[in-house]
C-alpha positions in Angstrom: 148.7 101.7 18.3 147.2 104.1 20.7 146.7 107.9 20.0 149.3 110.1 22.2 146.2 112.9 22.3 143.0 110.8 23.4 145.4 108.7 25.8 146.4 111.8 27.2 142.3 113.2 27.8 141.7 109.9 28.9 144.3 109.7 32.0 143.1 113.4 33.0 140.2 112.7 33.3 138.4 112.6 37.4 139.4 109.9 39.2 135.9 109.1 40.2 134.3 110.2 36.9 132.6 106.8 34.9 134.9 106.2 31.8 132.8 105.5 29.1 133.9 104.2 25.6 131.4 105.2 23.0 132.0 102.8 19.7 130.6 103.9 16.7 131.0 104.3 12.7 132.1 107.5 11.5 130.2 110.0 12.6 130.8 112.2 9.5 128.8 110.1 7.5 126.2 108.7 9.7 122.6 109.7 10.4 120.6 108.4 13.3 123.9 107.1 14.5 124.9 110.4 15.1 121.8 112.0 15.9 122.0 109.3 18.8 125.6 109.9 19.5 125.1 113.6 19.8 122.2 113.3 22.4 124.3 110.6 24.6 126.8 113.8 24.7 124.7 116.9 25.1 122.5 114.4 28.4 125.9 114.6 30.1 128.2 117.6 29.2 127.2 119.2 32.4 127.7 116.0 34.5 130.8 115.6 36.4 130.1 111.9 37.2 130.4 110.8 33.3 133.2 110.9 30.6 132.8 109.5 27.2 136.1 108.7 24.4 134.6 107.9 21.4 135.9 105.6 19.2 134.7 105.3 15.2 135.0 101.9 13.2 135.7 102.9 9.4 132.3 102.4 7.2 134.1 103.6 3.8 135.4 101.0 1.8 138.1 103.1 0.4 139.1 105.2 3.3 142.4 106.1 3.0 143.3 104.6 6.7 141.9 101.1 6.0 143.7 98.3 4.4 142.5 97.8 1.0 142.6 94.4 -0.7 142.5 95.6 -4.1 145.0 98.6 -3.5 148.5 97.4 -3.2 149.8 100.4 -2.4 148.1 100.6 1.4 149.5 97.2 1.7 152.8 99.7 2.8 150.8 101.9 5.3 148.7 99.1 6.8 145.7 99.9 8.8 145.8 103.7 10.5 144.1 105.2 13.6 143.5 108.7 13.3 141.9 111.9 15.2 139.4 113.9 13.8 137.1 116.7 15.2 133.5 116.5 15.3 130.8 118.3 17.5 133.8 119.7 19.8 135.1 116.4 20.3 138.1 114.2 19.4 137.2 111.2 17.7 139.6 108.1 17.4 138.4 106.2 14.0 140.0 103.7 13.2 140.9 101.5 9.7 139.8 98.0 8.7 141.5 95.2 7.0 140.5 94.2 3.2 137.8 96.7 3.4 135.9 96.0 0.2 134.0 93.2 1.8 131.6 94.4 4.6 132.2 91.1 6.4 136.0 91.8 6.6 134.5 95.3 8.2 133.0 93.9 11.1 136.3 91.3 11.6 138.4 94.0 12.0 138.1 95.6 14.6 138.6 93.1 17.6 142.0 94.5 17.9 140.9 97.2 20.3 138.9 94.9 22.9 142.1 95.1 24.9 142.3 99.1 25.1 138.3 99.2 25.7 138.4 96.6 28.7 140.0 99.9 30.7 137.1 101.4 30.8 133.9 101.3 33.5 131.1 100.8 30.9 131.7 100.3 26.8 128.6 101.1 24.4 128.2 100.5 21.0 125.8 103.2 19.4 125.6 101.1 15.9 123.4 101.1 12.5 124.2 96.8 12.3 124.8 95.2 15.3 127.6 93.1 13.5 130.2 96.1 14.4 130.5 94.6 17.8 130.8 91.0 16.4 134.4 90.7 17.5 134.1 91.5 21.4 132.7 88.3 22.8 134.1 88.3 26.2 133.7 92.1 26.4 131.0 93.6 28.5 129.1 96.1 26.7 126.1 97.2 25.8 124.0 98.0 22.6 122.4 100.6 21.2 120.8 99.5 17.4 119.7 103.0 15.3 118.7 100.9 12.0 116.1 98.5 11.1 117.9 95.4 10.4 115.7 94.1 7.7 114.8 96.8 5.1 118.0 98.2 5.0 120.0 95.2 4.0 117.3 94.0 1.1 118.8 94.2 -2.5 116.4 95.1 -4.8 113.7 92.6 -6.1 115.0 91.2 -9.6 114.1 88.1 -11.6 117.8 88.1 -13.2 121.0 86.0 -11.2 124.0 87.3 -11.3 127.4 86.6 -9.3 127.2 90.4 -7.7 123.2 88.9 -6.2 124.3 85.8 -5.0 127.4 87.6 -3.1 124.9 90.1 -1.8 122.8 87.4 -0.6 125.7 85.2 1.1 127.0 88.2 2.6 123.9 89.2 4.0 123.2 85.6 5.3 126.9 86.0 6.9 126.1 89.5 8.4 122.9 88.3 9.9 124.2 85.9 12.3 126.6 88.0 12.8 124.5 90.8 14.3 122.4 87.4 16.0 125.8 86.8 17.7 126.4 90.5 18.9 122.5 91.1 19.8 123.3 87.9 22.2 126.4 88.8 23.8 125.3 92.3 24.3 124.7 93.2 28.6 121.9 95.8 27.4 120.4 96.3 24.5 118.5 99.0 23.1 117.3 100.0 19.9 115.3 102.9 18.2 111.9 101.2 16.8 108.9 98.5 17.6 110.1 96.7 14.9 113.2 95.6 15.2 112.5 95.2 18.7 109.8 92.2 17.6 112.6 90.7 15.2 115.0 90.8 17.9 112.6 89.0 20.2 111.6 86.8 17.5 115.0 85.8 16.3 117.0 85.8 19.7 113.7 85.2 22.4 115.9 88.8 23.6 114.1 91.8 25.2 115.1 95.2 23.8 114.3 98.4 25.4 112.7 101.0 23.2 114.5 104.1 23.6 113.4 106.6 20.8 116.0 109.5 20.6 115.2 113.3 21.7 114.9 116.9 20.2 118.3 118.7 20.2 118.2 121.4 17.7 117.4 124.8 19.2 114.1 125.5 20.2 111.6 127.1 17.9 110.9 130.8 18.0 107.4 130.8 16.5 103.8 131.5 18.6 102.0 131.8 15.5 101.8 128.5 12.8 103.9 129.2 10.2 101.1 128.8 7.5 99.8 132.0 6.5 97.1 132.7 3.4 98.4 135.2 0.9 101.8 134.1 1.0 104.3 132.1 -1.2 103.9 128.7 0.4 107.1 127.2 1.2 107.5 122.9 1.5 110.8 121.9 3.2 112.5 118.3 2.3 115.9 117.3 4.9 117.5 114.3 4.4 121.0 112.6 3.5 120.0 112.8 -0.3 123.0 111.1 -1.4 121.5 108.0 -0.2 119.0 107.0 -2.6 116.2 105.5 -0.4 115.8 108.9 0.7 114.5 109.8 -2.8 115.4 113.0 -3.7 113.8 112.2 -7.0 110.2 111.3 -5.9 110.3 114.8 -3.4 111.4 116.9 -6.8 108.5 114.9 -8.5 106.6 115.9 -6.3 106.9 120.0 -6.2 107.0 120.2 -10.0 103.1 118.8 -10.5 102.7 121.0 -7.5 103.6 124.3 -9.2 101.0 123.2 -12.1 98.3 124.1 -8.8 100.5 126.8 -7.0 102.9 128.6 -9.6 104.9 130.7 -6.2 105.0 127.7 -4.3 108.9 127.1 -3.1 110.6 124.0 -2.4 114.1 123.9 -0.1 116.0 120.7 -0.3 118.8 120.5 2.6 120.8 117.2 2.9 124.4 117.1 4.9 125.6 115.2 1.5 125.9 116.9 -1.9 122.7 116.2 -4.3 122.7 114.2 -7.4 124.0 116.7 -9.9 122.3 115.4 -12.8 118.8 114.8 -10.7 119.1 118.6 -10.0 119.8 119.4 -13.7 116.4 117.4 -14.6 114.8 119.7 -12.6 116.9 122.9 -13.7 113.7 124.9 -14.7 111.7 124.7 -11.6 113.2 126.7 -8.6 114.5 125.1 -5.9 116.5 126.2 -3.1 119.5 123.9 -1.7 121.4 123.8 1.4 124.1 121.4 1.7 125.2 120.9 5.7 123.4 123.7 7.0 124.3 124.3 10.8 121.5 123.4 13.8 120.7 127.1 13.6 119.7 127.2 10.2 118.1 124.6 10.1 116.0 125.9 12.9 115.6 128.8 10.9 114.7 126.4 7.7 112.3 125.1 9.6 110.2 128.1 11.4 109.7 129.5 8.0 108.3 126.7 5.9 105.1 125.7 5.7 105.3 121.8 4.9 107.7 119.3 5.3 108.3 116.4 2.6 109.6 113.2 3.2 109.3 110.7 0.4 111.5 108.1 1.7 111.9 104.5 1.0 113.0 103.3 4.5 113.7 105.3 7.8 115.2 103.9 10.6 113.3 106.0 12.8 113.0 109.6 11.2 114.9 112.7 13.1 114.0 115.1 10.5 110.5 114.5 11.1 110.4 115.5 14.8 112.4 119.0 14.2 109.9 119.5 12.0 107.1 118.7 13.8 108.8 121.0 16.5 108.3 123.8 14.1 104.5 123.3 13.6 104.8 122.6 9.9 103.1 120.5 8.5 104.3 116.8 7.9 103.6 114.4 4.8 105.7 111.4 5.0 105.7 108.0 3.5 104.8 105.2 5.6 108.6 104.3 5.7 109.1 102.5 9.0 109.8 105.2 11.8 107.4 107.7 10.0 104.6 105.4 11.5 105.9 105.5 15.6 105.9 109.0 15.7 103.0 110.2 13.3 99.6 109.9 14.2 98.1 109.5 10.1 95.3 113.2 10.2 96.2 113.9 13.6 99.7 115.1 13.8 100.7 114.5 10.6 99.9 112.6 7.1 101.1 109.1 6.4 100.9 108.2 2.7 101.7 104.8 0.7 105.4 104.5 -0.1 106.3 105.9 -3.7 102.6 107.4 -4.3 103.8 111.0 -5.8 100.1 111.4 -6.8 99.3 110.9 -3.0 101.1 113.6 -1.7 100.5 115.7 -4.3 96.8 115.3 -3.7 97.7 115.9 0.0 99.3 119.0 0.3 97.0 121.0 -2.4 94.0 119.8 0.1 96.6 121.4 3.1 97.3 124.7 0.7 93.3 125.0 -0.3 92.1 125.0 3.3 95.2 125.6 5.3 93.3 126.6 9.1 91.2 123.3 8.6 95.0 121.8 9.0 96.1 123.9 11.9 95.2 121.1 14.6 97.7 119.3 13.4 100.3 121.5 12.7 99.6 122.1 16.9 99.2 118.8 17.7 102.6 118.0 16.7 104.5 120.2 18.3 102.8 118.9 21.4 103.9 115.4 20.2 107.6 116.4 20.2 107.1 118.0 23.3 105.6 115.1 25.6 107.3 111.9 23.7 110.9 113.2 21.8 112.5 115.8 24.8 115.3 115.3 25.3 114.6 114.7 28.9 112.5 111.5 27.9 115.8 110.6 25.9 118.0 111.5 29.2 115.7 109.9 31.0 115.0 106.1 29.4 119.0 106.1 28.4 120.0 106.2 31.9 117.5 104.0 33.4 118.3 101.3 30.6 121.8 101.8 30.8 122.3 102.5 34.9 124.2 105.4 34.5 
């Protein structure tokens, strides 16, 4: 069924405004996705010649609105659209059918291709390409924020088991799945060089590199934020209930740091609640946590720390790491995947090996003994931001691409 409220936005809209169908997961629990979603927004809210509806594909496998397989009881309700609010927007997500099995995700959806043929343009701003599996004979275009690869790898393990070889069969499934959406996309775009080459590689397809903008608020500071004879502070943001993000490894970190630097503060912030019994591990050492914090505090979180800490396992492309940058703090990062497209290793920032806690312990006490013989960098990544990750350049390469 259609919603009564985003039909009736939708038929007030101009008459010569583009109507533009944005479809997505949920943006309450997405990262880059959203990050990508937002700046597709803020490049147009003062454009009268563009109007977006976005539309969200459940991601939760038990989501109340989704039909479950294993839950007789929403065999009664069935699947469920429903409206929720997010950024100032209305936001139609809609349930899936036998949602434990991701496959049955991406097959569930096909049932709006009717209501999305209404309008001008239709783009799918999508982690897997799969979610657009189902609209062959739909023109629409394709904008990938993930890497594909890395993020659908179980862990390495000698042992078989029935739950590995149905991860693996489902990921063999998913994968030509997201080969069969790539194809039948009209534009495609996605976020980093590599899955650009697999794309090309897999498909013989060009995809446009479009790497996504600044859109916090701008920083206050003149001065670096590093300052001898203070407490130094070392920020980590991230979604840390994920666990490639590795909360664990960051908190690792900062306690073999306060064997060097007893004052030294850490401030975890993630938009997701922390492991409970991680945090409890790590009760006796101080730590400062922000769950969800607003644009402006984060803004604020940022201007006043002195390093930023990102111990990842895989990043799509890395948003945290150009608000920091923006801030002039100092960045450490693991050499995750997007880490290495916008960090220049002991120019703009410091790349270190994935999981090495020794590394970037041995990293920032070099950055907290001799912190002006740092200050190039902390500089030369704010200029980074500036010149490659405006908004602008965003604005700029989406509309190009796209032919807005």
């Amino acid at each position: 069924m259609k919603n009564d409220r985003l039909e009736t936005i939708y038929s007030s809209l101009p008459e010569k405004a583009e109507k533009i169908a944005i479809v997505t997961h949920d943006l309450r629990e997405s990262g880059g996705v959203a990050a990508v979603v937002s700046q597709i927004l803020l490049t147009s809210q003062y454009e009268k010649k563009r109007k977006f509806v976005i539309y969200s594909l459940s991601t939760k496998r038990l989501d109340p609105i989704n039909l479950q397989a294993l839950r007789p009881k929403t065999w009664i309700k069935s699947i469920r659209e429903v409206v929720y609010r997010w950024n100032g927007h209305d936001v139609n997500h809609i349930g899936a059918i036998f949602s434990e099995f991701e496959v049955f995700r991406y097959l569930s959806f096909g049932r709006i291709k009717t209501r999305l043929k209404t309008y001008d343009k239709v783009i799918f701003v999508v982690g897997i390409a799969a979610w657009a599996f189902m609209f062959k004979g739909l023109r629409y275009d394709l904008y990938i924020a993930s890497r594909v690869l890395e993020e659908r790898q179980s862990p390495k393990s000698k042992t078989i088991s029935a739950k590995k070889i149905y991860n693996k069969l489902n990921n063999v499934i998913v994968q030509k799945m997201e080969l069969h959406a790539i194809r039948n996309a009209n534009v495609l775009a996605v976020m980093n060089q590599k899955m650009s080459r697999w794309i090309n590689e897999k498909t013989h397809v060009n995809a446009k590199i479009i790497y996504p903008g600044m859109c916090l608020p701008n920083t206050t500071l003149n001065e670096l934020p590093l300052t001898i004879g203070q407490n130094f502070k070392v920020i980590s943001v991230a979604r840390y209930n994920d666990p490639r993000k590795r909360a664990d490894l960051v908190l690792q970190v900062y306690a073999k740091l306060r064997n060097f630097w007893p004052d030294i503060e850490l401030t975890l912030v993630s938009m997701f609640p922390i492991d409970s019994e991680l945090l409890k591990k790590y009760e006796e050492i101080s730590t400062q946590v922000h769950i969800n914090a607003s644009k402006e505090d984060l803004r604020y979180l940022y201007d006043n720390s002195d390093i930023f800490l990102l111990m990842s396992d895989e990043e799509g492309f890395g948003m945290v790491l150009i608000e920091a940058m923006q801030s002039k703090s100092i960045v450490v990062s693991t050499m995750s995947g997007g880490p290495q497209e916008i960090i220049t290793d002991g120019v703009d920032g410091i790349l270190i090996p994935l999981g090495d806690v020794a590394a970037a312990v041995n990293k920032i006490n070099k950055i907290l003994e001799k912190p002006h013989k740092f200050a190039s960098i902390a500089n030369a990544a704010s200029k980074t931001v500036n010149q490659k990750f405006s908004l602008d350049s965003f604005n700029k390469n989406l509309t190009w691409t796209f032919k807005w």
